[in-house]
Steps between C-alpha positions, in 0.01 A plus 500: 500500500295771417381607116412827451265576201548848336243622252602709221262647290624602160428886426163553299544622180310868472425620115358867398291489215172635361159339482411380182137342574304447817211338356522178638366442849767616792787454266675796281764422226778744559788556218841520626747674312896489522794579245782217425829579345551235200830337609653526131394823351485683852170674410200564771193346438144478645347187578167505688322191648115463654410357814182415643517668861220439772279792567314456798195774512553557112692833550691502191428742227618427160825813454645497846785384642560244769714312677466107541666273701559087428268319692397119565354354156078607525425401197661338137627787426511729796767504712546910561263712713467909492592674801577863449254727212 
């Protein structure tokens, strides 16, 4: 009998945010912004989180936004790379 192996790769997560600092070397830290309604008092509100994003030829500029995508951990802290400007 016969086992067939399927590989399912769970959907990477893709953020929009805007770059914060890119002073370290090939690594930006991008601030991702979304709105939560408050589950009592119904009422929108903003919570934004930084992530440190890879940045391969150190493209970023601090203002713009960009699109990163979850990626295989590169560092402590990294685990997000840019890949649209």
């Amino acid at each position: 009998m016969k086992a067939t192996t399927t590989t399912t790769e769970a959907a990477k997560k893709t953020l929009k945010g805007k770059v914060l600092s890119n002073k370290m070397d090939k690594t930006a830290v991008v601030a991702v912004t979304r709105f939560v309604k408050h589950p009592k008092y119904k009422k929108y509100f903003k919570i934004t989180k930084k992530f440190k994003a890879h940045d391969e030829n150190n493209t970023a500029v601090i203002g713009e936004t960009v699109a990163i995508v979850e990626t295989r951990p590169l560092s402590k802290d990294k685990h997000f790379a840019i890949v649209q400007q």
